[in-house]
N, C-alpha and C positions, 0 to 999 in steps of 0.2 A: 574605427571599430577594432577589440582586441578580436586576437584569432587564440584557440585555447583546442586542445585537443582533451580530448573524456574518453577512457577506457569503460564501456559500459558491459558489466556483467548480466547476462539476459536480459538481451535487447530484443528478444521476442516474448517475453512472461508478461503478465497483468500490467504489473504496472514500470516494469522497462520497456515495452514497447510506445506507454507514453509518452516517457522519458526522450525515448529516441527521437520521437515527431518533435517534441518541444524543443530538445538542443539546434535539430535542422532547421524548425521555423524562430530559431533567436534572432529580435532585430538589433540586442542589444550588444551582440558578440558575433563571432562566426568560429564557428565550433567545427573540426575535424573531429568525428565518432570511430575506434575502436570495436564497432560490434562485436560481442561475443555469444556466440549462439550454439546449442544443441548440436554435434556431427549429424548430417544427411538432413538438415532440416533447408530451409531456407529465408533468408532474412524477410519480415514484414513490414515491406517500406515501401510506396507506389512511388515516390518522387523519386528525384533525381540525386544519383549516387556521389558523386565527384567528391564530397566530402565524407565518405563512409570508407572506411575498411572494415571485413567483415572475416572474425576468426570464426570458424563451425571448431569450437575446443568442447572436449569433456570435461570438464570443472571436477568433477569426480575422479577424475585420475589424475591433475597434476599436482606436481610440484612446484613451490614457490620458486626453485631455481629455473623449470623448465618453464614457467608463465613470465618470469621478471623481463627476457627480454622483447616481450609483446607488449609490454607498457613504456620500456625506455620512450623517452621524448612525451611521454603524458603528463599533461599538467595536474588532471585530475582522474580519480578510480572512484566509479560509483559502484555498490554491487547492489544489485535487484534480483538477488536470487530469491528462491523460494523455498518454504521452510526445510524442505527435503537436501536441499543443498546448503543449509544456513553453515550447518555443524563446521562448511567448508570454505567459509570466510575467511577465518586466521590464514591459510594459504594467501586467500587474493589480499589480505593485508600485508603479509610476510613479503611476496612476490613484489606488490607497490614499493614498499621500501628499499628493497633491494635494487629497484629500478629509479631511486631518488622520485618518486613522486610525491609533490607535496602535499597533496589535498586526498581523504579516505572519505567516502559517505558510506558507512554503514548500510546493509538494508533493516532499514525500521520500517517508517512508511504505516504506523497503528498507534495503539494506544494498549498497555499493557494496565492489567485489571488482577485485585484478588478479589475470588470470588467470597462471599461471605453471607453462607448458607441461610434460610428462612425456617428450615422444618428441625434444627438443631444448630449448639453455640459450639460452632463449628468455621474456620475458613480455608482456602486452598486457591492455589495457583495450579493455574492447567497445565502442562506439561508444554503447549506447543510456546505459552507465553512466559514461560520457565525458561526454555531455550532462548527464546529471543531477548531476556533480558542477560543471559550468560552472556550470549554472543556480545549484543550492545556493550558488555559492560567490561568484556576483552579487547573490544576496539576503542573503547575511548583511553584504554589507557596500556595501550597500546606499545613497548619499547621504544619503536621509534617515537612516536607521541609525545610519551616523558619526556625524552632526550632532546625534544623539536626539533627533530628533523623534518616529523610529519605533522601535521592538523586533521582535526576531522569535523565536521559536519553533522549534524544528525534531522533527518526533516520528518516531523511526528503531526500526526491525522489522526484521525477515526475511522469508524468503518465506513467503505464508500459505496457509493448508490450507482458508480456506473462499472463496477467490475465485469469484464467481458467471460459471458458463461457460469456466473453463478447464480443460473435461474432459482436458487434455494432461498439465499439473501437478496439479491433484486431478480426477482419472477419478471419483471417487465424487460428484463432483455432475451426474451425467450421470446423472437418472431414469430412465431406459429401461435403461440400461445390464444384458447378462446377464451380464456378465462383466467385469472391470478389468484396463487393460494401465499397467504403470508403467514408469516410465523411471529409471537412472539411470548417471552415468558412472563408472568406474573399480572404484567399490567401494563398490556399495548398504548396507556394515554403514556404515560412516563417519557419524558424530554431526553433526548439526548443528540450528541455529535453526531454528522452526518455529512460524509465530502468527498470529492469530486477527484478521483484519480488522477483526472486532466489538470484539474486543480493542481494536486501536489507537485506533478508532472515539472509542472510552470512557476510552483515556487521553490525547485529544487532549482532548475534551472537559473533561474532571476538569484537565487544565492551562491551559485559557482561567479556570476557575474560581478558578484559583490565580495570576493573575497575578507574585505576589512571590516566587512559586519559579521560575517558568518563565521569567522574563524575559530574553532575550539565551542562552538553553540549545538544545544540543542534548541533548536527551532521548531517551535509548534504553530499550530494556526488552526483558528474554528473554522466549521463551516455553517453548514444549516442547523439552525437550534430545531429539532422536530421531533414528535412522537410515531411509532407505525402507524398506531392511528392516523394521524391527521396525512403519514405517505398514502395510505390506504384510499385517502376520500379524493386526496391529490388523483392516484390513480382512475380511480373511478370515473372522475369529472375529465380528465386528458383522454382517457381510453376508450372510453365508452365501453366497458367490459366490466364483468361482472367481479368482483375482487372481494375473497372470502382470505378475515384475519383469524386464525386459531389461535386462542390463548391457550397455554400449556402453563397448569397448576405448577406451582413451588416445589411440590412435593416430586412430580413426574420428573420434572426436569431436572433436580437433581437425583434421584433415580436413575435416570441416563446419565448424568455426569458420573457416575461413581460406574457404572455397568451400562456403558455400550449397547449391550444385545438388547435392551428394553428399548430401543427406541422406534418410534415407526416406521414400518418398510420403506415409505414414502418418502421419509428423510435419509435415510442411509447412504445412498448412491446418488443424492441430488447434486454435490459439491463435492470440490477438491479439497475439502477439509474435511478431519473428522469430524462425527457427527454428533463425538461431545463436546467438543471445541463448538461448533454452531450452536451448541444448546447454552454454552455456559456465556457465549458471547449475546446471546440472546438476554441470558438471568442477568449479566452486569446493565444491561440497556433496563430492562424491566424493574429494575433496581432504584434505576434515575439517578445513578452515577457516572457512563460512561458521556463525561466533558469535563473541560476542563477549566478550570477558575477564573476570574479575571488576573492578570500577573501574571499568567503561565502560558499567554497566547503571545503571538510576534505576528499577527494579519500586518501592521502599518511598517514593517519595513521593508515592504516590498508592494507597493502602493500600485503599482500597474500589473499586478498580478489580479486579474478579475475573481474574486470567489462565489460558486455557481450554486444557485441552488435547486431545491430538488423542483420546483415548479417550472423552473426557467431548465432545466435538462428534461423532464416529463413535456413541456411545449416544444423543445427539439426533435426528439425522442419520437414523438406524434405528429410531429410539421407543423407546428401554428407558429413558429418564429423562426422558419426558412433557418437562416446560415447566420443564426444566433448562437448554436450549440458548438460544441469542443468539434 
């Protein structure tokens, strides 16, 4: 079994915390982790440490010289920051470099979308998905990169259905919950992409494993082909709770994309996103756009990577399939 050490940039966020579970449970490698986490926070990890090191760094204040020697001896640098720290990537790319590391995963981890308005011929890119395609598009080509010293990786999803605390986009992770309110724009039957954190987790993972496939790729992969509708009725029949869909006109919804302050109290404070970001992420799904083609997916190169869907995480979720879930 190779042994591989991973610098992992928030190893306690959304989806670096999965990140982190998945490197520790690889049967395919055995992986030394780098944690890097928040100051005064503390890592989120129940198991057994022996292969973790665990930096509490501010990301926000360093420098690529004062970070470089935190990575020396890393094989690979993932970053799983999040959008508030995205702007602060080029650092943890610069700092990789300067520590010979050979392998950079971006944080992607989505699927980036123009909007392309209904109540006027009209389109626009959101701002948070504006930044994430700047960022992406500084690290793929990256100096070191050109010059191959470096490689990178890029592992591309949809939106996911088990993000921890965004009871606004999955309401069913809200414990207490008596009842489920969903959201969605234009036309809640409308198909789209739909995947599993734990999911990506585990085909980022299975790709650090695979260096001579992954190398210099953007890697996507489908999940659940589904409408809200049809997550709705899922919810319904697992929950046994009452599950109310709001469709939100074309017109409202961009409304709120353009001016914020229209939007419902209700939605404003429900998520760590903003609240035109959810609405416009909502219009690309109601659109019956947001997936992605045949040719543009990579599911089969990484065959034991199981991909979850929403029935079979809602039976976990619920307990009718005991210790089937992530």
């Amino acid at each position: 079994m190779q042994s591989l050490t991973v610098a992992l940039i928030g190893a306690n966020g959304q989806i670096g915390n999965f990140i982190l579970h998945e490197l520790l449970a690889s049967r395919e490698a055995q992986f030394h982790v780098l944690a890097f986490i928040r100051p005064n926070s503390q890592l989120k990890y129940r198991g057994p440490q022996e292969n973790v090191t665990v930096h509490d760094t501010d990301i926000s204040k360093v420098t690529a010289d004062s970070l470089a020697p935190y990575f020396r001896g890393a094989d690979v640098v993932v970053s799983a920051v999040g959008a508030e720290l995205l702007s602060r990537q080029n650092v943890l790319q610069d700092a990789a470099a300067i520590a010979d590391v050979r392998r950079f995963y971006p944080s992607e981890f989505g699927m980036h979308s123009v909007l392309r308005m209904r109540t006027e011929e009209a389109t626009l890119i959101h701002p948070t998905w504006a930044q994430k395609m700047k960022c992406l598009d500084e690290a793929m080509k990256h100096p070191a990169v050109v010059s191959g010293r470096m490689s990178y990786t890029v592992i591309g999803c949809s939106d996911s259905f088990d993000a921890p605390g965004e009871i606004l986009l999955c309401p069913w992770e809200d414990p207490n919950a008596m009842e489920y309110n969903m959201y969605a724009v234009g036309d809640a039957n409308a198909k789209m992409d739909f995947t599993s954190m734990r999911t990506t987790a585990a085909y980022l993972v299975a790709s650090i494993c695979r260096p001579e496939i992954s190398e210099n790729r953007f890697l996507a992969f489908s999940g659940d082909f589904i409408s809200i509708a049809e997550v709705a009725d899922l919810l319904r029949s697992h929950s046994g709770k009452k599950v109310s869909v709001h469709e939100i006109p074309w017109e409202q919804a961009e409304d709120i994309i353009r001016n914020p302050s229209l939007a419902p109290p209700e939605l404003v404070k429900a998520s760590n996103f903003p609240v035109d970001f959810l609405i416009a992420l909502r219009h690309v799904q109601g659109s019956g756009t947001m997936w992605r083609a045949p040719g543009q997916t990579h599911n089969s190169l990484f065959p034991n990577v199981k991909h979850q869907s929403v029935v079979e995480y809602f039976s976990y979720l619920f307990g009718k399939l005991g210790d089937s879930g992530p």
